[in-house]
PDB file of N, CA, C and O in Angstrom:
ATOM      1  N   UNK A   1      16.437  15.777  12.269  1.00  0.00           N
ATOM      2  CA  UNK A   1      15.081  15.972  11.782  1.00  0.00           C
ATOM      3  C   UNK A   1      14.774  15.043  10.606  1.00  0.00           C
ATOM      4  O   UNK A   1      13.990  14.095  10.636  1.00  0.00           O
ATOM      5  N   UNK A   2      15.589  15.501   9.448  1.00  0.00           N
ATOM      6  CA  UNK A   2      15.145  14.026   8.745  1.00  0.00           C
ATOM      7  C   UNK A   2      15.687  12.741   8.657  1.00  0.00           C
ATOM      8  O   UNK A   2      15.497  11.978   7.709  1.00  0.00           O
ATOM      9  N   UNK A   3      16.365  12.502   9.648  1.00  0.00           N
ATOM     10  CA  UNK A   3      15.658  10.709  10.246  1.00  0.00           C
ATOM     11  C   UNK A   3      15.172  10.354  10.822  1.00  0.00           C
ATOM     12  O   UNK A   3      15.065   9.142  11.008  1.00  0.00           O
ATOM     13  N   UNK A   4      14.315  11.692  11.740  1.00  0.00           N
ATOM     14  CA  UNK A   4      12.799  11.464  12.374  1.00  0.00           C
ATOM     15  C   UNK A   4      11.900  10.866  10.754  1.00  0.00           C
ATOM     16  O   UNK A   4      11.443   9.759  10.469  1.00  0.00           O
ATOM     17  N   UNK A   5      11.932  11.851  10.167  1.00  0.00           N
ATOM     18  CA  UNK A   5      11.124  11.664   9.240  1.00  0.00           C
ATOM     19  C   UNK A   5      11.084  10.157   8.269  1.00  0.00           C
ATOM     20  O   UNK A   5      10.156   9.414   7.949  1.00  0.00           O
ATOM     21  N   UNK A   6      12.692  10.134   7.972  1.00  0.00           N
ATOM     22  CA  UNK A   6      12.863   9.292   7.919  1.00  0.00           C
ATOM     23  C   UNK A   6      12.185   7.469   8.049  1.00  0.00           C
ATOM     24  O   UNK A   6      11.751   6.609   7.282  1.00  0.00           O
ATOM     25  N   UNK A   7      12.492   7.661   9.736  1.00  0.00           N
ATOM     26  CA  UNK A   7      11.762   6.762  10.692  1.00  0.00           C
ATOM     27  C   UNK A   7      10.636   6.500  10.820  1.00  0.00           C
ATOM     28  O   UNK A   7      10.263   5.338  10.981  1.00  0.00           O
ATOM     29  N   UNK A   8       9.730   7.639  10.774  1.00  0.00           N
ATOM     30  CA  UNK A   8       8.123   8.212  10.367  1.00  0.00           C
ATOM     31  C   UNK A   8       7.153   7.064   9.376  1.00  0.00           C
ATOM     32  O   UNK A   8       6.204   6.283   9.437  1.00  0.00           O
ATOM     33  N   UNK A   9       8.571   7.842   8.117  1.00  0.00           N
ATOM     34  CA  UNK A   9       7.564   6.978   6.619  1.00  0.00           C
ATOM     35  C   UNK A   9       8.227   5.339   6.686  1.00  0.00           C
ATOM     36  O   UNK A   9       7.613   4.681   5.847  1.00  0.00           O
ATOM     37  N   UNK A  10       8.963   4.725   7.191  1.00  0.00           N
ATOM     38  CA  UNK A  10       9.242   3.685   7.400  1.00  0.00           C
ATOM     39  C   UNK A  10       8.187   3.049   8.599  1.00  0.00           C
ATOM     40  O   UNK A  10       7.844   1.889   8.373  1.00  0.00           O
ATOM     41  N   UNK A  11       7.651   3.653   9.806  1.00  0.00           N
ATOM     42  CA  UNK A  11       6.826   2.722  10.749  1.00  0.00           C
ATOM     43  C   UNK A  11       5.792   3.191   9.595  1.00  0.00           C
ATOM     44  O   UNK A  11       5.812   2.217   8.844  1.00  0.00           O
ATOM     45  N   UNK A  12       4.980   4.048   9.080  1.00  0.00           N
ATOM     46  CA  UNK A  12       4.311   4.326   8.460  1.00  0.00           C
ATOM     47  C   UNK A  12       3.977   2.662   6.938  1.00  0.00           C
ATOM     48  O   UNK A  12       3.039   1.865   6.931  1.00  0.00           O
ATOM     49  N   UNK A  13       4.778   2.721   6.262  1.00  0.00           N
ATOM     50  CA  UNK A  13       5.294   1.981   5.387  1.00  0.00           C
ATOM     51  C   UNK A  13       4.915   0.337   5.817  1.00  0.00           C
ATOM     52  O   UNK A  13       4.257  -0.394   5.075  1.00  0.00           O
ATOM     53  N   UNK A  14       5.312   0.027   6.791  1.00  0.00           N
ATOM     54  CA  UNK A  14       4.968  -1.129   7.767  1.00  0.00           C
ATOM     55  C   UNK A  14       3.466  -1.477   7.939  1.00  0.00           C
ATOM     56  O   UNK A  14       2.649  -2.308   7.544  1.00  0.00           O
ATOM     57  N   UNK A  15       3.570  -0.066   8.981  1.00  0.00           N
ATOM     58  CA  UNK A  15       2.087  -0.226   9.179  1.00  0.00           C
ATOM     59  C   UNK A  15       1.156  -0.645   7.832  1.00  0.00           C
ATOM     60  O   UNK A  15       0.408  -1.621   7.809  1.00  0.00           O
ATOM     61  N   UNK A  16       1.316   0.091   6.962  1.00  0.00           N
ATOM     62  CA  UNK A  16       0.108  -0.015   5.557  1.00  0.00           C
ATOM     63  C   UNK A  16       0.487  -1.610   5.115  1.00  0.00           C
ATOM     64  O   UNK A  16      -0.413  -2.283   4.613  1.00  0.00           O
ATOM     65  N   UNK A  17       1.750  -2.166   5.297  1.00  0.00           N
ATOM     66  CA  UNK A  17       1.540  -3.302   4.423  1.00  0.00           C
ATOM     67  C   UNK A  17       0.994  -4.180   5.856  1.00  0.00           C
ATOM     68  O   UNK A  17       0.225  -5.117   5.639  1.00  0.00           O
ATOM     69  N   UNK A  18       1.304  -3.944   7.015  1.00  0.00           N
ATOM     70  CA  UNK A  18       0.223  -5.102   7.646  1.00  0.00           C
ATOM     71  C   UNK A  18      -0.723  -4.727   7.530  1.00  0.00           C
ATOM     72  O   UNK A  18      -1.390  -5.713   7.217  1.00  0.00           O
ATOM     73  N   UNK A  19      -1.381  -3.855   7.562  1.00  0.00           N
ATOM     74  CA  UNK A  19      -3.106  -3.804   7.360  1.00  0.00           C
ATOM     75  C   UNK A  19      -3.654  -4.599   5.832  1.00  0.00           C
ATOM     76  O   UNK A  19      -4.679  -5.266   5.691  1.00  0.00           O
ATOM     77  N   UNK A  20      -2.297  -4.179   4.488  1.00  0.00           N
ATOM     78  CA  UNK A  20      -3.070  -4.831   3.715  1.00  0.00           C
ATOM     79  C   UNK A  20      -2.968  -6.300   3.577  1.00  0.00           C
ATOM     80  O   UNK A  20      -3.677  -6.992   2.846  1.00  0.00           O
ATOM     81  N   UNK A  21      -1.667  -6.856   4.634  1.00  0.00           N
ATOM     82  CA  UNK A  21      -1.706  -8.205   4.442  1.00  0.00           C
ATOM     83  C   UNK A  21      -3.107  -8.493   5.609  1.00  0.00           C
ATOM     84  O   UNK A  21      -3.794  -9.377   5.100  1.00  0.00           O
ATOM     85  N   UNK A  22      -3.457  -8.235   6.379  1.00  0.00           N
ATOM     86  CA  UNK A  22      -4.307  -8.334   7.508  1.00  0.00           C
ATOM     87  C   UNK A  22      -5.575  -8.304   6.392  1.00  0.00           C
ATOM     88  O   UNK A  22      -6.405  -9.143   6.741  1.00  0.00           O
ATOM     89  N   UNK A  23      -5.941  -7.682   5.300  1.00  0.00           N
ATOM     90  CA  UNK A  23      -7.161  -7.226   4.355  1.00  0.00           C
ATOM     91  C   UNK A  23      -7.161  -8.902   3.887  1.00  0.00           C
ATOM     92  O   UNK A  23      -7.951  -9.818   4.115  1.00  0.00           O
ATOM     93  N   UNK A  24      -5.899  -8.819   3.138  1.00  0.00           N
ATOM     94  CA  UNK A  24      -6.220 -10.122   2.268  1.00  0.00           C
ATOM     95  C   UNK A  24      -6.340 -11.356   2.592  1.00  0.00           C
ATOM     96  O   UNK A  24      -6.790 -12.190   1.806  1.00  0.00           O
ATOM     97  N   UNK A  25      -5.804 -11.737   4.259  1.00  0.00           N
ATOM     98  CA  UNK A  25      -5.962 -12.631   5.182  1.00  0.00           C
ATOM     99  C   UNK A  25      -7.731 -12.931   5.258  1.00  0.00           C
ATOM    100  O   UNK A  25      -8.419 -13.925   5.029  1.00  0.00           O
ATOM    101  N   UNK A  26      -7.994 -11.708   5.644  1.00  0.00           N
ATOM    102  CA  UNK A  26      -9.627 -11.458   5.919  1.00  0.00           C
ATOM    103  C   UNK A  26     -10.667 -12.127   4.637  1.00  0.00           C
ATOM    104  O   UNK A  26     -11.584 -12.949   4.626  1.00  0.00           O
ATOM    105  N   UNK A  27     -10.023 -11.350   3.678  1.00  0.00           N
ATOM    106  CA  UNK A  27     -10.658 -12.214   2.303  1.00  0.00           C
ATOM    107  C   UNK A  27     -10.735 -13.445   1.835  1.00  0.00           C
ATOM    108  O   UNK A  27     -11.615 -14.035   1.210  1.00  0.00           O
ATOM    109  N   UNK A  28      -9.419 -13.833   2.326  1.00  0.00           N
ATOM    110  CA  UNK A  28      -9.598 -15.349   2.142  1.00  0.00           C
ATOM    111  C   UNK A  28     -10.128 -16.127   3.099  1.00  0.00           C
ATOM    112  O   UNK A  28     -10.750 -17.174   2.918  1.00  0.00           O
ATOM    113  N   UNK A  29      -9.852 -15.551   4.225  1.00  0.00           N
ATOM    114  CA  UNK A  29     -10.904 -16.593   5.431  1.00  0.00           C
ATOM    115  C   UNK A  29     -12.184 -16.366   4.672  1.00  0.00           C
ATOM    116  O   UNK A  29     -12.910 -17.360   4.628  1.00  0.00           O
ATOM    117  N   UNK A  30     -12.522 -15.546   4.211  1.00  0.00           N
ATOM    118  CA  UNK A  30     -13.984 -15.397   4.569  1.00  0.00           C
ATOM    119  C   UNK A  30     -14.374 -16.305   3.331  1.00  0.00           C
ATOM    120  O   UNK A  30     -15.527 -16.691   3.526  1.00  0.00           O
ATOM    121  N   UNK A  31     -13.857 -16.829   2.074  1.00  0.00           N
ATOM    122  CA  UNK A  31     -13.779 -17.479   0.981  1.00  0.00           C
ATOM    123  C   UNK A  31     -13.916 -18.734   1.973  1.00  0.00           C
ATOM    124  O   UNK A  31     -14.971 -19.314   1.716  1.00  0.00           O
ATOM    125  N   UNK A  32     -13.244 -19.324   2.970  1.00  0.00           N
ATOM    126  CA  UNK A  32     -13.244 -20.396   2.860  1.00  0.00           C
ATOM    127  C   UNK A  32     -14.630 -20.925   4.282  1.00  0.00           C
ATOM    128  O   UNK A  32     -15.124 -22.051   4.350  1.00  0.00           O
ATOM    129  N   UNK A  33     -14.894 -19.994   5.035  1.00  0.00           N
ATOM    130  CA  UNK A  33     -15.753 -19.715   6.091  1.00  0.00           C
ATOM    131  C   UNK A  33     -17.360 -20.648   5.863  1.00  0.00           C
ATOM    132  O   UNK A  33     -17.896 -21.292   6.764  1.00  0.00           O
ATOM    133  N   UNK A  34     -17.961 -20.489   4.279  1.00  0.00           N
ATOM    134  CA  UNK A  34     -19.365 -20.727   4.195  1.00  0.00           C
ATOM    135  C   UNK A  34     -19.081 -22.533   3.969  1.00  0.00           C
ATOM    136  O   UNK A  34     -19.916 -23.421   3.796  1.00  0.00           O
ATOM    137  N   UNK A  35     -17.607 -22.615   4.050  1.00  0.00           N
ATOM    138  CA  UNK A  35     -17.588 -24.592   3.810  1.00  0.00           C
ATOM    139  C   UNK A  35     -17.407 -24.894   5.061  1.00  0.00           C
ATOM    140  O   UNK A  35     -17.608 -26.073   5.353  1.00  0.00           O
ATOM    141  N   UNK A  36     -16.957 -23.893   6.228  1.00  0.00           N
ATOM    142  CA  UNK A  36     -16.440 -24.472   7.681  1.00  0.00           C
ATOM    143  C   UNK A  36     -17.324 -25.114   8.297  1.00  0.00           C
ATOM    144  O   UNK A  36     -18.380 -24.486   8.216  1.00  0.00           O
ATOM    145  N   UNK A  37     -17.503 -26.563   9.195  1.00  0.00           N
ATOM    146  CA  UNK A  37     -18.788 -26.758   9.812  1.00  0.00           C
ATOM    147  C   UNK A  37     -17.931 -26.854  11.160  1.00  0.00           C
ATOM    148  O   UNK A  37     -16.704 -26.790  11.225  1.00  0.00           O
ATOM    149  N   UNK A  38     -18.807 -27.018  12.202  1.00  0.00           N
ATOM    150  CA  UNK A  38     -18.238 -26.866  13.782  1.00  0.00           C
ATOM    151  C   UNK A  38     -17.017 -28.247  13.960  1.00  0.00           C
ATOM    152  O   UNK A  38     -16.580 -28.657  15.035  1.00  0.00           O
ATOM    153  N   UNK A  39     -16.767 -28.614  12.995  1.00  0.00           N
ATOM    154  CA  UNK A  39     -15.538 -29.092  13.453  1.00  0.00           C
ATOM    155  C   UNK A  39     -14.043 -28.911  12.692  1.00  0.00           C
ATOM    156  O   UNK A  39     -12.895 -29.150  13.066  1.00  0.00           O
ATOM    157  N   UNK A  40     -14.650 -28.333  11.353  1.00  0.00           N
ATOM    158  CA  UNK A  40     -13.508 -27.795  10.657  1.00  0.00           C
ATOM    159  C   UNK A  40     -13.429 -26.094  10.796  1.00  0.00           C
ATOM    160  O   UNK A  40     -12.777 -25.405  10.011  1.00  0.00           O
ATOM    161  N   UNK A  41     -14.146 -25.595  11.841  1.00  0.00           N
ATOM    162  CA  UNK A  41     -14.244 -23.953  11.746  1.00  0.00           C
ATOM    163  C   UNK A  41     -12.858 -23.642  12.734  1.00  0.00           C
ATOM    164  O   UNK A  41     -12.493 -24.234  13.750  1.00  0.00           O
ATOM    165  N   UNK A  42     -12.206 -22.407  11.975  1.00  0.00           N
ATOM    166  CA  UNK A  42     -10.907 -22.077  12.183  1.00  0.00           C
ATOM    167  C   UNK A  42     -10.800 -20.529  12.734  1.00  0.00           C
ATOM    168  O   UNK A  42     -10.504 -19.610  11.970  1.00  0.00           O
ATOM    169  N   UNK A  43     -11.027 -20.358  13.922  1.00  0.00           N
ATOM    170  CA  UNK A  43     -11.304 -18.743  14.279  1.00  0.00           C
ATOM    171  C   UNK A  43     -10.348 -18.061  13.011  1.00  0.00           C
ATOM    172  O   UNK A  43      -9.476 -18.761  12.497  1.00  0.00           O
ATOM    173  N   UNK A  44     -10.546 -16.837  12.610  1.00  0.00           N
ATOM    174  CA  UNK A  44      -9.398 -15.571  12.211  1.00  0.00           C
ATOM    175  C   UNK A  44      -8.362 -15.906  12.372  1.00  0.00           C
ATOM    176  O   UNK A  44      -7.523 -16.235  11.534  1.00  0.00           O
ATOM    177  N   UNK A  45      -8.291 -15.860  13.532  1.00  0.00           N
ATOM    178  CA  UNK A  45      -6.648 -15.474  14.204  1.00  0.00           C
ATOM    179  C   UNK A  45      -5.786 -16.286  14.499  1.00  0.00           C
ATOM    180  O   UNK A  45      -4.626 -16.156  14.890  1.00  0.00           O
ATOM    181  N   UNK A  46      -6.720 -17.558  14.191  1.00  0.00           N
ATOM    182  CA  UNK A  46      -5.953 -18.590  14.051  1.00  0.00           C
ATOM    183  C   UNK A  46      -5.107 -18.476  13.045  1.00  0.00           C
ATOM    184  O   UNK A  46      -3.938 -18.160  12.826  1.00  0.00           O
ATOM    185  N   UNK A  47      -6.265 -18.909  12.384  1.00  0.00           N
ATOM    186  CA  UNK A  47      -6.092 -18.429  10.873  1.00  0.00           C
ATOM    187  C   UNK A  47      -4.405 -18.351  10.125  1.00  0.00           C
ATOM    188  O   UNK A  47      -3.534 -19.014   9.563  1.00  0.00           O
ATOM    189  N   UNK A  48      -4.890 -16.570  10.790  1.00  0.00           N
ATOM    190  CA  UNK A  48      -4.105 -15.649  10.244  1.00  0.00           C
ATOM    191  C   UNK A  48      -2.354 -15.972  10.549  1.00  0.00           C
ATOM    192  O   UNK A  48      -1.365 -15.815   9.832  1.00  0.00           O
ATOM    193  N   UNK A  49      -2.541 -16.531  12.071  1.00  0.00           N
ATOM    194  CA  UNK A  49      -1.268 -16.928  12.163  1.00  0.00           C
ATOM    195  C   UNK A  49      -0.615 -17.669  11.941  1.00  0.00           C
ATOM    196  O   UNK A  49       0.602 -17.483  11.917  1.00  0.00           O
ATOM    197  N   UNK A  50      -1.300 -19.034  11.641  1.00  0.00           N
ATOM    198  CA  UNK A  50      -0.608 -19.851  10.384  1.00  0.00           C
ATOM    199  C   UNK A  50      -0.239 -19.228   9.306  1.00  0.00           C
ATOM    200  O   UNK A  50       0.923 -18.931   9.028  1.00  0.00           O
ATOM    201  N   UNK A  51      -1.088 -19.032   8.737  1.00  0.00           N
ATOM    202  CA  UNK A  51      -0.413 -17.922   7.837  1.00  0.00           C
ATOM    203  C   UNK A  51       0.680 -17.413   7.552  1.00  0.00           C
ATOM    204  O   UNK A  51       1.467 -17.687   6.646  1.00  0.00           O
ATOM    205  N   UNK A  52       0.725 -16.560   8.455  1.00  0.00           N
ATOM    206  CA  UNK A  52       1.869 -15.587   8.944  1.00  0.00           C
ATOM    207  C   UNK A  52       3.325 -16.594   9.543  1.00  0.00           C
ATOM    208  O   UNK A  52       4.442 -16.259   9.936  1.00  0.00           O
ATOM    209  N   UNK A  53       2.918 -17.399   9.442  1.00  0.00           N
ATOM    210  CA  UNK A  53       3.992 -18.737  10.152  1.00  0.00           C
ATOM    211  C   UNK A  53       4.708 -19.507   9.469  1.00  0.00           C
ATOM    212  O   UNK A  53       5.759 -20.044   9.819  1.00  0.00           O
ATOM    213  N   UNK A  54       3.936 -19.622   8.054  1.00  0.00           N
ATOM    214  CA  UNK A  54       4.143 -20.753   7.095  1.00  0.00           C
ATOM    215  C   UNK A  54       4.916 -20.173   6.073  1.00  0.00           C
ATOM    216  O   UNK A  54       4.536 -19.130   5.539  1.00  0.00           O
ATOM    217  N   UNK A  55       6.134 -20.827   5.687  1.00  0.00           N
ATOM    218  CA  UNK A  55       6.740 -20.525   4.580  1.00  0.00           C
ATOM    219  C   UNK A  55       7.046 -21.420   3.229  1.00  0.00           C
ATOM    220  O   UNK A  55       7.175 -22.640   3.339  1.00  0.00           O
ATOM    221  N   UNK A  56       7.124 -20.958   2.329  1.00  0.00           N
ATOM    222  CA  UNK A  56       6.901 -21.760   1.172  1.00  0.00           C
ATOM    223  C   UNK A  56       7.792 -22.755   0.869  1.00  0.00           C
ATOM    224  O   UNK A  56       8.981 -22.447   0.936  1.00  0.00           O
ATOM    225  N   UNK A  57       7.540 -23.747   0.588  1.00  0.00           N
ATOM    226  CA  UNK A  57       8.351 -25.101   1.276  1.00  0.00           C
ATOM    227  C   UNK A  57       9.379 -24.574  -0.532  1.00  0.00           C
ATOM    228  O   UNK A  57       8.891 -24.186  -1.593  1.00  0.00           O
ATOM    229  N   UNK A  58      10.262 -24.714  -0.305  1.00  0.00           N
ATOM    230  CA  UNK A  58      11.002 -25.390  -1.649  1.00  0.00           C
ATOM    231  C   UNK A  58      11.408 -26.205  -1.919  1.00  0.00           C
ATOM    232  O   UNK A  58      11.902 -26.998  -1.118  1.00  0.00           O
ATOM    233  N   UNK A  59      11.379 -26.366  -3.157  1.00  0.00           N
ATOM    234  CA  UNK A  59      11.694 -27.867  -4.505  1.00  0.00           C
ATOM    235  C   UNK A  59      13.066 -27.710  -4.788  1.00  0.00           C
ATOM    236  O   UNK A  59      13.512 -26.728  -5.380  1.00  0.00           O
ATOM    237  N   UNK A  60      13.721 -28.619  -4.396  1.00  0.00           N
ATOM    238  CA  UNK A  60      15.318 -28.496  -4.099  1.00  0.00           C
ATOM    239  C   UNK A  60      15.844 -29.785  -5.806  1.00  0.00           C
ATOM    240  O   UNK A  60      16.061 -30.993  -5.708  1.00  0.00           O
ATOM    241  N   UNK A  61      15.897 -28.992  -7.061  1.00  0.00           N
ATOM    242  CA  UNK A  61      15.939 -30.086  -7.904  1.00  0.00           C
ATOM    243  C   UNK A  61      17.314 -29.922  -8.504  1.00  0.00           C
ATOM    244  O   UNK A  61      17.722 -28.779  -8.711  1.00  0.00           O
ATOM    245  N   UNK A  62      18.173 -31.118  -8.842  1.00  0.00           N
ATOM    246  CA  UNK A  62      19.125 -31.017  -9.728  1.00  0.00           C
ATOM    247  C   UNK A  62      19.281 -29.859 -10.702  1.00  0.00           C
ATOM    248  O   UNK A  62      18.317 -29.101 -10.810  1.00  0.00           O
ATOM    249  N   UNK A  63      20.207 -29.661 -11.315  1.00  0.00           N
ATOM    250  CA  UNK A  63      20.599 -29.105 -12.944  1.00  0.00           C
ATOM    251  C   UNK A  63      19.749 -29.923 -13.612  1.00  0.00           C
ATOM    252  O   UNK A  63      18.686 -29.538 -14.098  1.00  0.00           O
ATOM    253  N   UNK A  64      20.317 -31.446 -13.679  1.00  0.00           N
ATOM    254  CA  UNK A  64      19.962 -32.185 -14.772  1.00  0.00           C
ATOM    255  C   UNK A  64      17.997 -32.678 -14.520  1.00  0.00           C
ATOM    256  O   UNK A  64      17.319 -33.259 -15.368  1.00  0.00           O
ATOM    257  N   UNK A  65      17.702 -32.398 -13.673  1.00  0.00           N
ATOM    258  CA  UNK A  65      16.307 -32.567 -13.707  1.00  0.00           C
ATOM    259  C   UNK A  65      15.553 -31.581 -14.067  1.00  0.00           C
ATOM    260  O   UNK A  65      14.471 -31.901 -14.559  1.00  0.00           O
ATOM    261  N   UNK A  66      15.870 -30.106 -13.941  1.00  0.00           N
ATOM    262  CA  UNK A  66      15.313 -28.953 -14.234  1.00  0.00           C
ATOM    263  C   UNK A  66      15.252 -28.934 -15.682  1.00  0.00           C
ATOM    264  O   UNK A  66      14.193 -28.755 -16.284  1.00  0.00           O
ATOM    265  N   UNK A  67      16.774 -29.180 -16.456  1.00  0.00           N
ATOM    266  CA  UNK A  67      16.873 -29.318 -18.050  1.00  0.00           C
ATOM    267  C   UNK A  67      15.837 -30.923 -18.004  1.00  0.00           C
ATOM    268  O   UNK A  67      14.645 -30.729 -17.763  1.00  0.00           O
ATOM    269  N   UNK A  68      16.243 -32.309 -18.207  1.00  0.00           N
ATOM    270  CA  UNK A  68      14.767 -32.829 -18.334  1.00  0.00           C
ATOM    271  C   UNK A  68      13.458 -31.972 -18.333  1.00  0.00           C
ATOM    272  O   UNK A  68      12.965 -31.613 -19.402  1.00  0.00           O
ATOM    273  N   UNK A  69      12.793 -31.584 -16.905  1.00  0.00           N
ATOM    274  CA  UNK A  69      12.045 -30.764 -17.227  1.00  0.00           C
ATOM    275  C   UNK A  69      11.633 -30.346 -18.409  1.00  0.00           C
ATOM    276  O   UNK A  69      10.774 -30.864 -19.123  1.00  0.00           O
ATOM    277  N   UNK A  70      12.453 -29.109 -18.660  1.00  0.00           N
ATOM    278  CA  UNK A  70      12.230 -28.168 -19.747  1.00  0.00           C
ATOM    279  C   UNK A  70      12.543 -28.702 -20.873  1.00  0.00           C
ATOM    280  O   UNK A  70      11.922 -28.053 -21.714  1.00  0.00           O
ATOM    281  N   UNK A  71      13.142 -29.503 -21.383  1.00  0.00           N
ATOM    282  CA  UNK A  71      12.876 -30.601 -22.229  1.00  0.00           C
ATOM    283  C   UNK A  71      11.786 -31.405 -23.058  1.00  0.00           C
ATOM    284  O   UNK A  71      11.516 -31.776 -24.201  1.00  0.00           O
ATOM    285  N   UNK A  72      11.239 -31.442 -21.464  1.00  0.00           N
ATOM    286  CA  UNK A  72       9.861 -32.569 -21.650  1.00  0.00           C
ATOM    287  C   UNK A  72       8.716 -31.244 -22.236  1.00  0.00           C
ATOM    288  O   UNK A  72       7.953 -31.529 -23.160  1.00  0.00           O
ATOM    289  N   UNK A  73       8.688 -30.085 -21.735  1.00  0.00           N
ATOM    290  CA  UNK A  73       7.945 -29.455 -21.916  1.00  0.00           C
ATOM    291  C   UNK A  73       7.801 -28.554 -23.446  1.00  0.00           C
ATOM    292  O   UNK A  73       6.787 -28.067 -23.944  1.00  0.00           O
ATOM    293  N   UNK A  74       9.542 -28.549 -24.069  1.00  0.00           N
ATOM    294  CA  UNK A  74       9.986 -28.235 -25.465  1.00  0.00           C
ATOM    295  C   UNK A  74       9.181 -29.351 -26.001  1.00  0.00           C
ATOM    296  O   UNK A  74       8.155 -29.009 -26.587  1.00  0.00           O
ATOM    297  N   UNK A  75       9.421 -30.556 -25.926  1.00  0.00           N
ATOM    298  CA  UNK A  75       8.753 -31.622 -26.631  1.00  0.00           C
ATOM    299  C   UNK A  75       7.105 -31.503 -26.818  1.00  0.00           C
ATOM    300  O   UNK A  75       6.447 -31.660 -27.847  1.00  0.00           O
ATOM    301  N   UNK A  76       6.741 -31.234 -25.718  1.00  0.00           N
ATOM    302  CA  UNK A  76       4.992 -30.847 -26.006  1.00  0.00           C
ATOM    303  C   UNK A  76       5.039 -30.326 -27.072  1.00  0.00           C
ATOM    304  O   UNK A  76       4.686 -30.551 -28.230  1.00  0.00           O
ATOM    305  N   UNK A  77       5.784 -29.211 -26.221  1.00  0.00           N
ATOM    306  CA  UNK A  77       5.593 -27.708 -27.234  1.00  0.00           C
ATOM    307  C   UNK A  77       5.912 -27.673 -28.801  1.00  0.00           C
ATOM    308  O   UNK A  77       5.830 -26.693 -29.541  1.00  0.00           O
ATOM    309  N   UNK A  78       6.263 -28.868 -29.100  1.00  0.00           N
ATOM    310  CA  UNK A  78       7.128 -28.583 -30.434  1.00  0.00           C
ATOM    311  C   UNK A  78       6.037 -28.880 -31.354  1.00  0.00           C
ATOM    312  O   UNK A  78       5.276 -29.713 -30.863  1.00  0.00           O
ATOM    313  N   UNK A  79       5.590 -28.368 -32.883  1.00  0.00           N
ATOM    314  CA  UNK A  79       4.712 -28.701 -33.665  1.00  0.00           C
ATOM    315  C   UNK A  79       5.114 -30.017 -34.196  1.00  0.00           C
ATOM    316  O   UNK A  79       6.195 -30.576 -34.379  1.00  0.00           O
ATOM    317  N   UNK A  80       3.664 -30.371 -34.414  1.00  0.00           N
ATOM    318  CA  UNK A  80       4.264 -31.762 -35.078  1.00  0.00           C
ATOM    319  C   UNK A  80       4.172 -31.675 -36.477  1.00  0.00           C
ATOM    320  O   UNK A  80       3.522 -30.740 -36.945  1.00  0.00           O
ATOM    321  N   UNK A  81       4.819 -32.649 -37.375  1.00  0.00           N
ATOM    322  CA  UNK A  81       5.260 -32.443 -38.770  1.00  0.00           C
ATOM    323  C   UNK A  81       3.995 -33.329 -39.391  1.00  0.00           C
ATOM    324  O   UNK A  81       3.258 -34.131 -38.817  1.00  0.00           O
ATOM    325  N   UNK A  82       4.018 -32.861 -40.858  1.00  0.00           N
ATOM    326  CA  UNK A  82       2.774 -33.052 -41.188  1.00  0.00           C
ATOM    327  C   UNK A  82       3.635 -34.056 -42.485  1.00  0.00           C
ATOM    328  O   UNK A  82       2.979 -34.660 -43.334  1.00  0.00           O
TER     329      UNK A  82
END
């Protein structure tokens, strides 16, 4: 019985986050919809499944480039002397 239940609030759980990723999909098409003209117009579901397809590319950087980095950015950051 309770890993029916279990099972329950887990498809349950699912379900709510695709609907709200399905919400915010919707929102942003519709943000980008009033610039679409008949040759850049992108049904929904197209859309959506790119979307749903695409993963966030990563930035594959050294040690020593990350410290540069943060370096360069201490240096902004640093007050200058008067």
């Amino acid at each position: 019985m309770l890993n029916q239940d279990i099972d329950f609030l887990i498809d349950l759980m699912c379900k709510i986050r695709e609907k709200e990723t399905n919400q915010r999909l919707w929102e942003q098409w519709l943000t980008l919809y009033p610039n679409m003209d008949e040759k850049s117009f992108v049904p929904f579901e197209k859309f959506k499944k790119q979307a749903l397809e695409e993963k966030p590319k990563e930035v594959k950087k050294s040690d020593d480039a990350i410290i540069q980095d943060a370096e360069s950015i201490l240096r902004v950051k640093k007050p200058k002397k008067k």
